[in-house]
Structures are given as structure tokens and as C-alpha cells.
NUMI-19743 format. One record per residue: x, y, z of N, C-alpha, C, O in turn. Coordinates in steps of 0.2 Angstrom, whole numbers, plus 5000, padded with zeros to 4 digits. Layout:
! residues N
XYZXYZXYZXYZ...
END
This chain:
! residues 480
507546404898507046464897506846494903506946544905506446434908506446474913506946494917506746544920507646484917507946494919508246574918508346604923508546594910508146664908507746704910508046764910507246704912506546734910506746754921506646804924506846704923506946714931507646764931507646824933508046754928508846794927508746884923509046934924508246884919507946964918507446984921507447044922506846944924506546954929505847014925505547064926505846974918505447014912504647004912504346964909504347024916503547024913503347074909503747124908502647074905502247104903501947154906501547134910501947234904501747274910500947274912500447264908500747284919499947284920499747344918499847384922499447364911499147414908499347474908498847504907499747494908499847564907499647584901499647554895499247644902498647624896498747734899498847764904498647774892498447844893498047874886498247864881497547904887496947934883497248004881497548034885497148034875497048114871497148114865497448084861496748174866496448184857496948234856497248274859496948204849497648254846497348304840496748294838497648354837497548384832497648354825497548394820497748284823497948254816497348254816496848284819497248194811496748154807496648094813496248054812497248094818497048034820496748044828497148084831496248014831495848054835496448024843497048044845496047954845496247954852496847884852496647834849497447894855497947854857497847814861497747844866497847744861497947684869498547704868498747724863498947694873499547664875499647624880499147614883500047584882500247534885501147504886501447494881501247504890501947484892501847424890501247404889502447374889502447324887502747284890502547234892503447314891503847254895504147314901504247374901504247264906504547274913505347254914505347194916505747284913506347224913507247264916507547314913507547224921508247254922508747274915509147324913508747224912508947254903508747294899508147294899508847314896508747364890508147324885508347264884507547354883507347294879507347334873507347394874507447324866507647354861507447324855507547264855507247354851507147354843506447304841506347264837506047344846505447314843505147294836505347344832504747224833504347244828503647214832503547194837503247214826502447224825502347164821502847154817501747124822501547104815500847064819500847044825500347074813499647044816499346964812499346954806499246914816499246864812498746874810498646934810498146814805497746804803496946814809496346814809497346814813496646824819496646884819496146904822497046924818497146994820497346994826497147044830497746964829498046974836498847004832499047004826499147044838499747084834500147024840499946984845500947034835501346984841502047024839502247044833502347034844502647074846503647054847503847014851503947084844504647044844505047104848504847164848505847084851506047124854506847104855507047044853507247144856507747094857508147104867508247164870508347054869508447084877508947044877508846984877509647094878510347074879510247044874509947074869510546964872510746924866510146904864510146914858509546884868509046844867508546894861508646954860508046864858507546894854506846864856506746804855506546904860506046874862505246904860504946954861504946844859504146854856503746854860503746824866503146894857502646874864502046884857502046914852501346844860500646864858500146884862499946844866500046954861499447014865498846994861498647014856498546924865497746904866497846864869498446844871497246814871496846774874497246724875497346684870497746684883497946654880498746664880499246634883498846734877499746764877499746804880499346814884500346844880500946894884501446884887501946924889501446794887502046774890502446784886502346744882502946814885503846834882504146754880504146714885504346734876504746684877505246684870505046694864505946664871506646674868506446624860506446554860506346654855506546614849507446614847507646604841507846624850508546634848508846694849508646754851509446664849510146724849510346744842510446714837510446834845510746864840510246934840509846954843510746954833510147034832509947034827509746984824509847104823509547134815509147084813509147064807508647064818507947034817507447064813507247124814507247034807506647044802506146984802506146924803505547034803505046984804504347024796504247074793504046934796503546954790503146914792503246864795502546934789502046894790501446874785501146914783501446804783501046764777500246774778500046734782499846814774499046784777498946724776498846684781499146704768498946654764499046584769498646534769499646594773499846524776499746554783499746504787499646614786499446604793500146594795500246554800500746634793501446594794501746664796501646714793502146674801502646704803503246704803503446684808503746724800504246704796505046764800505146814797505246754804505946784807506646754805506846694804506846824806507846804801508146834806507746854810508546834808509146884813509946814809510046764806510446874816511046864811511246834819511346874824511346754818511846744825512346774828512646824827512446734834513246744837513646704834514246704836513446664829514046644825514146694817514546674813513846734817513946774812513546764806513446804801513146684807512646664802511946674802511646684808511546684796511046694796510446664799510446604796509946664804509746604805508946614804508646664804508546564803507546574802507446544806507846514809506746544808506146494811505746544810505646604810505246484808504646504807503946494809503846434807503346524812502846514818502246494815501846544813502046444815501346434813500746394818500746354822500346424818499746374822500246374831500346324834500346434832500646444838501346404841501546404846501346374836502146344837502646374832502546394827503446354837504046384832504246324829504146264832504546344822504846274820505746274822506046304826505846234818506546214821507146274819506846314815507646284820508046334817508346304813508646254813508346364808508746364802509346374802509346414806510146364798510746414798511046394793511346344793511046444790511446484781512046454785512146454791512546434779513246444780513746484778513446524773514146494779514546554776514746554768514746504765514846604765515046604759515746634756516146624752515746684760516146734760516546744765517146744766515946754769516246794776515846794781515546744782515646844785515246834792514346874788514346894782513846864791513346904786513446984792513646994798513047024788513147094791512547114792512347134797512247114786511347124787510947064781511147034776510347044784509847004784509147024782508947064787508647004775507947014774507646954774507846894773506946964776506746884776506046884772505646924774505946854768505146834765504746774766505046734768504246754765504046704764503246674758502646694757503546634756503046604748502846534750502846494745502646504755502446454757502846384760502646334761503646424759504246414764504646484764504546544761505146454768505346534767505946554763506246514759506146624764506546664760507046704762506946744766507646714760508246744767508746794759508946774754508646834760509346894756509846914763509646944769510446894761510846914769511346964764511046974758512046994766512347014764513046984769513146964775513546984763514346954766514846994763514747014757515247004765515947054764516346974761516146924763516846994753517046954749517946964750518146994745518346934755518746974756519446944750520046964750519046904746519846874741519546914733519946924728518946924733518946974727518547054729518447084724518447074733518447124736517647144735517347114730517347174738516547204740516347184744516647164749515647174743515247144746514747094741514847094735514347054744514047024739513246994742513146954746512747024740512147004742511946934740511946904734511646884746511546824743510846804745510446834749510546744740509546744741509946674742510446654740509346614747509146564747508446534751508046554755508446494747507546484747507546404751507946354749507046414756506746344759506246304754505746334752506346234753506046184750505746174755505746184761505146114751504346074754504746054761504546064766505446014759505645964765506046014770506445984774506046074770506446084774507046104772507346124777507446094767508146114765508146174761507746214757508646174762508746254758509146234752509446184750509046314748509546294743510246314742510346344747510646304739511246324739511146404738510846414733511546464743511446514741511846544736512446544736511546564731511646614725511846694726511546724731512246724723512446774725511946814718511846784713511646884720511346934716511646984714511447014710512247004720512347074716513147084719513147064725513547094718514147134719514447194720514647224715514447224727514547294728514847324733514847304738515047374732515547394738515347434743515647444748514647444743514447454748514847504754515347484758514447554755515047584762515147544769514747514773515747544770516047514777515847534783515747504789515747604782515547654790514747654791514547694795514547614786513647664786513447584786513747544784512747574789512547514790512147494785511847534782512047434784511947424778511247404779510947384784510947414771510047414773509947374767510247384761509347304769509347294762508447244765508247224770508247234758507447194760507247144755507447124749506647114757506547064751506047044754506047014760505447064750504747074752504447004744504747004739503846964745503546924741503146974738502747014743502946994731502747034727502247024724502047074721501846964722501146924718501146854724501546834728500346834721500146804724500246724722499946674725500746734718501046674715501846654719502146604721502146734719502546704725503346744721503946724723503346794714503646804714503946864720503646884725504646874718505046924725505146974722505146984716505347044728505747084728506547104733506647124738506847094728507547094734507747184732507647204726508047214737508347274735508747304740508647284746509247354739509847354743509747434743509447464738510147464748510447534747510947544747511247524751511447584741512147594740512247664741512047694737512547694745512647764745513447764741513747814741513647704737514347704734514147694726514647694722513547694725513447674719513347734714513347794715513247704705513247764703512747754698512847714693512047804699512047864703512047794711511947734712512147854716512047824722511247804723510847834719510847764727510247784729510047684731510547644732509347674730509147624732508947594724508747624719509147484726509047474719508947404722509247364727508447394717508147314716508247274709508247294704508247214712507947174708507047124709506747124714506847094704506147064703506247014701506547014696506046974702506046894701505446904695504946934696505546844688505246844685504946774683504746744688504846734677504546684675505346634674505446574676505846674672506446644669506746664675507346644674506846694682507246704687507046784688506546824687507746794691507846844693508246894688508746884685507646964687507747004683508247054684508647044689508247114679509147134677508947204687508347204690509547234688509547254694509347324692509847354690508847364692508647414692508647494699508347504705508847544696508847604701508047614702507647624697507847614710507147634712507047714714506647754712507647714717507647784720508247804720508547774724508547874716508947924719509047914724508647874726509847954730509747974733509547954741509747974746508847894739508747884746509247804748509147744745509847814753510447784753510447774761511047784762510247774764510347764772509747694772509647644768509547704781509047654780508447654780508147704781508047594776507547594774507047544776507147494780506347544773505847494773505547484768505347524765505447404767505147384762504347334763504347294768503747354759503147304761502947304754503247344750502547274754502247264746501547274747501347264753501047284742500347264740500447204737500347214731500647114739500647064736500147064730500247064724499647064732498847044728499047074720499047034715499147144719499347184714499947204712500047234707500547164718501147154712501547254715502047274714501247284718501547344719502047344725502047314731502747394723502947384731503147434732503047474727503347444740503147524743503947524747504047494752504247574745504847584751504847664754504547704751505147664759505247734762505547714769505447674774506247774764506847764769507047844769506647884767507747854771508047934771508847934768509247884765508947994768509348004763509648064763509348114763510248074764510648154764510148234760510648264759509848264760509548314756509948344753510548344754509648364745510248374741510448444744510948474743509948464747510048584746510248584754510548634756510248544759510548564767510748514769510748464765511048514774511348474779510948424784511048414789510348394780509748354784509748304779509948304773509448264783508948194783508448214778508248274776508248164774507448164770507148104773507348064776506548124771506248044772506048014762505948054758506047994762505947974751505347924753505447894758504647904748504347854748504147854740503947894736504347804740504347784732503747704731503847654735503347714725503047634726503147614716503447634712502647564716502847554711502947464710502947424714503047444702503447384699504047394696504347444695504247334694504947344691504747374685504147364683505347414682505347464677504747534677504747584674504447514682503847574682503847604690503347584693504347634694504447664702504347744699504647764694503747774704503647834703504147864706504647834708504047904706504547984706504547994715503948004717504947994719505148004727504548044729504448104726504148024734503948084738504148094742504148044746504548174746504948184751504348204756503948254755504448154763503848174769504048184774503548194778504948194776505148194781505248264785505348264791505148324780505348384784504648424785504148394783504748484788504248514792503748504799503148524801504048464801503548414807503848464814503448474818504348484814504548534819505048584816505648584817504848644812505348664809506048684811506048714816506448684808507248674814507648714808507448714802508348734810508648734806509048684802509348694796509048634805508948534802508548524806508348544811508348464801507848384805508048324801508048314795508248284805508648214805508048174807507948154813507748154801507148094802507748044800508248054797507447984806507947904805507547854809507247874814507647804807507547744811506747724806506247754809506647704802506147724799505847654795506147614791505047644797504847584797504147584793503747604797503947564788503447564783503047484785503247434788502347494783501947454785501147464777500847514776501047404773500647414769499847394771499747334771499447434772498947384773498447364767498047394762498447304767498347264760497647284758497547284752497247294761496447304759496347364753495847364749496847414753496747474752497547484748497447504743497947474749498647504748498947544751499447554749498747574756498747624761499547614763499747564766499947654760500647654768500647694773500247744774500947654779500847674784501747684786502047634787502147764786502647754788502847784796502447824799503347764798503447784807504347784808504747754807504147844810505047874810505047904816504547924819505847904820506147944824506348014821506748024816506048064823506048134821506848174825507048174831506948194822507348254828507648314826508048314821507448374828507648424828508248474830508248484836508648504826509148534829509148604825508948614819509548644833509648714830510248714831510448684836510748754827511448774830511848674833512148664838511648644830511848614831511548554837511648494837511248604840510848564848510348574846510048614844510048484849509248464848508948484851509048504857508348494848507748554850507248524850506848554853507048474847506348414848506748344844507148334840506148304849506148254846505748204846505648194852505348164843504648144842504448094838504548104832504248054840503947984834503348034828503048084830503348024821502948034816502747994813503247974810502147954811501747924810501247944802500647954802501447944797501247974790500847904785501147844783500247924784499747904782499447914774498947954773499747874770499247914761498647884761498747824760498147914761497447874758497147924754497247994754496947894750496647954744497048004743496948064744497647994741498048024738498448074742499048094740498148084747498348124753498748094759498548054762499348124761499848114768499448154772499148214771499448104778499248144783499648114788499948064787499848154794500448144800500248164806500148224807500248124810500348114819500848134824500748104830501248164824501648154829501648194836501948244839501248144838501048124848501048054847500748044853501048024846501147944847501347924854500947904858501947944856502347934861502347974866502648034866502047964872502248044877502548044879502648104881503248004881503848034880504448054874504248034868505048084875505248134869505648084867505748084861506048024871506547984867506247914865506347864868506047934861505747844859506047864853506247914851506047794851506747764847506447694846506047664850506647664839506647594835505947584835505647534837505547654831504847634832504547584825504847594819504047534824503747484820503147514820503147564823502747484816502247484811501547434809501647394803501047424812500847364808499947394809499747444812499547344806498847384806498447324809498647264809497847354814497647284814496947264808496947294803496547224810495947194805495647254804495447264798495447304809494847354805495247424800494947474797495947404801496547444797496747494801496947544797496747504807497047564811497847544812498047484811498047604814498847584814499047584821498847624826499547524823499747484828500447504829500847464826500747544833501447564833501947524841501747524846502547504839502647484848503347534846503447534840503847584850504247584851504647554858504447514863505347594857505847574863505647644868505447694864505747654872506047714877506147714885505947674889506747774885507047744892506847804897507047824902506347814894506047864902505747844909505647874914505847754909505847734915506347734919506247714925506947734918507647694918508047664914508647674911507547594913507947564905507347564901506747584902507647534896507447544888506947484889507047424891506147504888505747454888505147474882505147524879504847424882504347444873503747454878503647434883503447484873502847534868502647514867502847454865501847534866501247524860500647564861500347574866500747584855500047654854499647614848499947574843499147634849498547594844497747644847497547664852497547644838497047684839496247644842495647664842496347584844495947574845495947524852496547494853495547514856495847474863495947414863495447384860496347374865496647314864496347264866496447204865495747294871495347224875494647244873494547304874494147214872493547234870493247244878493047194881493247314881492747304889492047354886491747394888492047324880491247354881490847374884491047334888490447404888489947404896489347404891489147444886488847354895488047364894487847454896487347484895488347464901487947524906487647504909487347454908487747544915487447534924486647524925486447504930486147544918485647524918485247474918484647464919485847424915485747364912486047314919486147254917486147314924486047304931485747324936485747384938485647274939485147274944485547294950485247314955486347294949486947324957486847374955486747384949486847414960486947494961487847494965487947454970488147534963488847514963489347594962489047634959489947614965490347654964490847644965490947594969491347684964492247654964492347724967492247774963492747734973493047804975493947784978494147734981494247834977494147894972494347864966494547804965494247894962494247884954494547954949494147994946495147964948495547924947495847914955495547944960496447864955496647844963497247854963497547844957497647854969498447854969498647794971499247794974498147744971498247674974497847634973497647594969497547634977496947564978496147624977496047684975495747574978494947634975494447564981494447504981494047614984493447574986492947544983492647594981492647504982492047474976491647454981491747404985490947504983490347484984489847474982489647514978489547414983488747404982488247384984488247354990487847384981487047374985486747344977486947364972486147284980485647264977484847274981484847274987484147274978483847254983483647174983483247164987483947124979484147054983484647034983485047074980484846974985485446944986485746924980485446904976486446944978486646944971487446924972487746964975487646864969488146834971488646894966488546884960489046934968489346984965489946954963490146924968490346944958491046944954491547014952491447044947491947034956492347084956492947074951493247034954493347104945493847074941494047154939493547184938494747174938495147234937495447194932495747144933495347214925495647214918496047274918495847324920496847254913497147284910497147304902496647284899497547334900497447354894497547284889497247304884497647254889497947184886497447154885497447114880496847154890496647104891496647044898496346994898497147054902497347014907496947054915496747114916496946984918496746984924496947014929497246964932497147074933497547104937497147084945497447074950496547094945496347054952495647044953495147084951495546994956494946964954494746934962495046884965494146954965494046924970493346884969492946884964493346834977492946784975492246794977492046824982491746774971491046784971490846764978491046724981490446814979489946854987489246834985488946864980488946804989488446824988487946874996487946865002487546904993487346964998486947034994486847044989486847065001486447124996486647174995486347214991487447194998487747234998488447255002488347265008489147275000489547255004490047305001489947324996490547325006491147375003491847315004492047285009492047314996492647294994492947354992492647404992493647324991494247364989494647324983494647264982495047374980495547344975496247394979496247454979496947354981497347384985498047434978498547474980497747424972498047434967498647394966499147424963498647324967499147284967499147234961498647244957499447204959499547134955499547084960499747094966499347014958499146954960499946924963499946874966500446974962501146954966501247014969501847034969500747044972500847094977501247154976501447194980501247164968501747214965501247284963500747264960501347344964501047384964500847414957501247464956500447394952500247404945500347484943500147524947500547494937500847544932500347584932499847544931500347654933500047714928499647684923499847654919498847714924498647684917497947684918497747724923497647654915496747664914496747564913497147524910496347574916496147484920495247484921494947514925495047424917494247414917494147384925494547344926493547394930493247364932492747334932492147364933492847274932492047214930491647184933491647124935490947234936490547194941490147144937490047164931490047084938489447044935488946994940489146964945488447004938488146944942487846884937488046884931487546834940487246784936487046804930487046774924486746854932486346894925486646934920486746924914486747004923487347054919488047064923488147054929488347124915488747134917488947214918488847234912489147254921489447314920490147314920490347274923490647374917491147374915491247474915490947514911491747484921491747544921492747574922493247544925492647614919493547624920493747654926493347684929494247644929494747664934495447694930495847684926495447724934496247784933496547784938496347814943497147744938497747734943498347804939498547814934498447834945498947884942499647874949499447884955500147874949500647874955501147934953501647954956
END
């Protein structure tokens, strides 16, 4: 591991953090860079545990690595090899539950509880190699892979479920289908009641009619395989309203009348899925718009979907925009964001909410060089409250503000006041902290470095004077 972590040379970035109000419904974005790395880092997700900290997955070259942004976390560290990682998250058990598809072509789990990983898991073959991987979890866990049938021809979707002791069961095959060779295959399996029935469901764009189709686990197993949606045949997302038994998908889909993308959000039980709402076009009007890459998120309190897609626009064939979009139903009404990202190529954007229900997005983008993640969230990541400068007795200032580097931090008492100087990042971490003075007044500096003498990111960073008594908490702006 450390051996790794030295060979990528990956930290967590020191806050890159950027402020503005947008025109939606949704007011001010945090951003933050997340990861720093010579590799590509790719295919973010999201998921908040039961404390409400978000924890954050990625994959870098082969490895897949997690990290948890609070008290305590940020460090990166490798749960396995491989890709097409699915990540789900249990309240009821506090359980975090990841699938990905090895370098041996099998499916493999671990699952994350009370801050430790358990042991790894691995499907064996049935068919063939697996292609794609969903994962759930009901108080152990839950795996739908897919495998190519190559002596009676298709494909065949397979479910197996983890027992009390740790074994799994013999996988069972659900569905047989031919499935397209050229188009990637999407499929999900989300837990749907609070008892721990499932939902598995697949996209067939070879099916007839074409579109997306599940099955629901019932009292007697697993019920007959039902059409959800028309049409939507590409990739998709699946989450449920567990508590009520409701599930919610929205994926994309060829348009029946042009040559674009749709985006389709359908919710609903078995035998009762309402009727497709299409949310994907008019965000930048084009002669096409190709929404993809596209990641739904439920927040359980409410029902509320929260979906996020890669936008892109073309005219004549050349792209003309392209933009993350962030679509929201509450009370019956969509509402859409799309500024999330300040730059135009983000890609593999995620989804998740935290405890007071705002939405938590991390994308990929390579506007520094390489491909490093994202996170916009509508609320700050680190609690720097400030009493306000009133409620101290230091009279104090920070020049210049914002700075192209370092900033001078002067103060005065009229007595002797052992002062504590501390530069917070957007995370919550400590970027430089010098040692308690005591005196009546003195001129420090912050050189705008990190505690390895590396010159900290673009961004908005808290300064924390405190004495014995109080504390103030004022922002700095590093801009390069």
C-alpha cells in the first residue's frame, strides 16, 4: 500500500475551494479539488454514511481507491483491482457495500463497516468472463453481474446473495438475453422495502419492444420480468425510496423524432412505473444534445430525485457546449443547475445528498493536465463558523486578501495574549499552523505553502486566530 500511494504520488488537494451564485434554484457552489495525482483519476462515486460524512471512491490506473472527507479521513487508500465499480450504502446497518469486475474477469465485493474493510469476496464463473456488475445490500450483501453464454448463445444475468456466515449462494441465472455486443451494457439492483425485498433490472436495446426491464423479488422469489420503460436503452441509474417500496430510474436513450440523446426518469413498483419523463433536452439548445454518463441519487426523507449528467451540445456536427446538469423534482416540479463545474470537460459525474438534504456532486476533469475529481456541494464542507471579530479581544488583519501567495497576519492586544495561528482547507484539514506566542502583538505570515513546503491550490481557505478565550475565523483567497 504504501508502496502504491509513493509510486502515484496521490494526495488529497489543499482546498481548492470557488464561491457563485447562480441563476437556478440553487444558490452558492463549494468546490474543491480532490485529488492531486500523475495518473488519470476516473469514475468517481459519492455516498454519505450514517454520520453524514460523504466518502468518496475513484479508480487510479488498476487500483479503486476510497477515501472519507471528515475528522480523521482524506487519506486515499486501495480496496482492490479492477473497474465498473458500484457502490451502495445501508443506513439501517451503517454498511457500505462496493462490486467491481476484477482483473480476473470475476466479480468481486467488500463491504465497509464501523470504518473497517472486510475481506474480499469472488463470484466464480458461470458462463464466461462478467461484463457488467450491480451491487445491493439487506444486512449482507447482494451482487447481479452479467456473463456472455457462449455454448447456448446470449447473455445471461446472474443474482447471488451473501449469508450470516459469509458464503454466498450458488448463482442463479434471471434472465437470458442477447443483449448488444457494441453498446455497454447497464444493469442495477437496488433493495426496495425495509424487509429487504430487491430490484434487479437490465437495459436491452435488442429487446422487444426495446427499452429498460426489471424484475422484483417477491414473498415466493423473484417475480415475472417486466417492461419499466420504453426506449430508454443506453446507460442508466437505479435508487429506490426503500421505506415505501418505490424505485426511481433515469437513464438516456436514442429520441424517437431526431438524432439525440434523451434523458427518461421513470419511478414507480412493479406492475404500476409511470409514464417516462424526458429531462434531458433544452439546457443549451443545439441542433442535437447528447446528455450521457448519467447518475441518479434518492433522497430518502422526501423522495426527492436528484439526477446528474454530462451534457453536450452540437451544431453541424461540432460541439458547441458542454456542461454537467444537475435536475431536481420536489413538489412536483424539476428544477436544473447547470454551473456545477467551472470547467467545460467534466465527465463521470455522481450524485449523493448529505444529512440536511443538499446535493453533493464529485466529478472527473482534465483541466489541469490529468484527470483528477471534483466536488461541488451546496453547503461548506467544514463547519468555520466565526463568532466575529467582536467577540475578541485580538484586533488582527490579513494583507493582501485575496493573495498570489502568502498574506501577512497582524495583531495587537491591549494584554499579553498567547495567540494560535491555524490556515484551514475546504475539507477540514490543517494546511499550516504555527506555534502559540504569547505577547501583545506581532506580525506573522502564512508563506502560502503546505506543511511539505508545496505551494497550496487556488481556492478559499479559513484563517483561525484563537486565544485561551475565543476564537475568530476569517477567510483568505489564494488565487495563482
Amino acid at each position: 500500500m504504501r508502496c502504491f500511494h509513493r509510486m502515484v504520488k496521490l494526495t488529497l488537494a489543499l482546498g481548492l475551494l470557488f464561491l457563485f451564485f447562480t441563476s437556478t434554484a440553487h444558490g452558492v457552489w463549494y468546490r474543491a479539488q480532490l485529488t492531486h495525482s500523475e495518473t488519470a483519476s476516473l469514475h468517481p462515486r459519492v455516498v454519505h454514511d450514517i454520520g453524514g460524512l460523504p466518502h468518496v471512491f475513484w479508480q487510479e490506473g488498476d487500483q479503486i481507491l476510497h477515501t472519507c472527507l471528515g475528522p480523521g479521513g482524506g487519506v486515499p487508500e486501495s480496496i482492490g483491482v479492477g473497474d465498473r465499480l458500484d457502490i451502495v450504502f445501508c443506513p439501517i446497518c451503517n454498511e457500505i457495500s462496493a462490486a467491481w469486475i476484477g482483473p480476473d474477469d470475476r466479480p468481486h465485493y467488500r463491504a465497509w463497516r464501523d470504518g473497517v474493510w472486510g475481506s474480499l469476496a469472488t463470484m466464480p464463473f458461470q458462463t464466461g468472463p462478467a461484463l457488467a456488475i450491480a451491487v445491493a445490500h439487506h444486512e449482507h450483501g447482494r451482487l447481479l453481474w452479467v456473463e456472455p453464454d457462449p455454448i447456448e448463445g446470449g447473455k445471461v444475468v446472474y443474482f447471488a446473495k451473501e449469508g450470516a456466515d459469509g458464503r454466498w449462494t450458488v448463482p442463479a441465472p434471471l434472465v437470458r438475453r442477447e443483449f448488444s455486443d457494441w453498446a455497454p451494457l447497464s444493469i442495477g439492483l437496488r433493495r426496495v422495502s425495509e424487509g429487504g425485498d430487491l430490484v434487479a433490472s437490465w437495459a436491452d436495446e435488442m429487446g422487444d419492444p426495446f427499452g429498460l426491464y426489471a424484475r422484483t423479488t417477491t414473498e415466493t422469489g423473484w417475480g415475472p420480468e417486466e417492461l419499466v420503460a420504453e426506449w430508454l436503452t443506453g446507460q442508466y441509474s437505479l435508487d429506490t425510496e426503500w421505506r415505501v417500496g418505490v424505485g426511481h430510474f433515469a437513464g438516456n436513450g436514442p429520441a424517437p423524432t431526431c438524432p439525440c440523446n434523451i434523458v427518461l426518469y421513470v419511478s414507480g413498483q412493479a406492475g404500476t412505473w409511470s409514464e417516462p419523463e424526458e429531462i434531458g433536452t433544452g439546457h443549451f439548445p443545439a441542433e442535437m444534445e447528447w446528455p450521457q454518463e448519467i447518475s441518479l441519487h434518492v433522497r430518502q426523507d422526501d423522495g426527492a430525485p436528484f439526477v446528474v449528467w454530462r451534457h453536450e451540445s452540437y451544431e453541424m456536427l461540432e460541439l458547441v457546449d458542454e456542461r454537467l446538469i444537475l435536475a431536481v423534482k420536489e413538489s412536483g416540479s424539476w428544477s436544473f443547475a447547470g454551473d456545477l463545474a467551472v470547467n467545460r470537460n467534466a465527465s463521470s459525474p455522481d450524485v449523493s445528498t448529505s444529512p440536511a438534504g443538499s446535493p453533493v456532486v464529485v466529478w472527473s476533469d482534465d483541466s489541469s493536465g490529468t484527470v483528477e475529481i471534483y466536488l461541488a456541494s451546496e453547503e461548506p464542507l467544514v463547519d468555520v463558523s466565526s463568532p466575529g471579530p467582536s467577540r475578541t479581544e485580538v484586533e488582527w488583519r490579513m494583507i493582501p486578501n485575496p493573495t498570489h501567495g502568502g498574506a501577512s497576519i497582524h495583531w495587537e492586544s491591549a494584554t499579553p495574549e498567547r495567540i494560535h495561528i491555524t490556515v484551514i482547507d475546504v475539507l477540514g484539514r490543517t494546511v499550516f499552523s504555527d506555534h502559540p506566542s504569547l505577547a501583545r502583538g506581532r506580525d506573522g505570515g502564512w508563506a502560502g505553502l503546505d506543511y511539505g513546503g508545496r505551494p497550496v491550490s487556488s481556492g478559499t481557505y479559513w484563517v483561525r486566530v484563537e486565544t485561551g478565550r475565543t476564537t475568530s475565523v476569517h477567510p483568505l483567497t489564494v488565487v495563482h
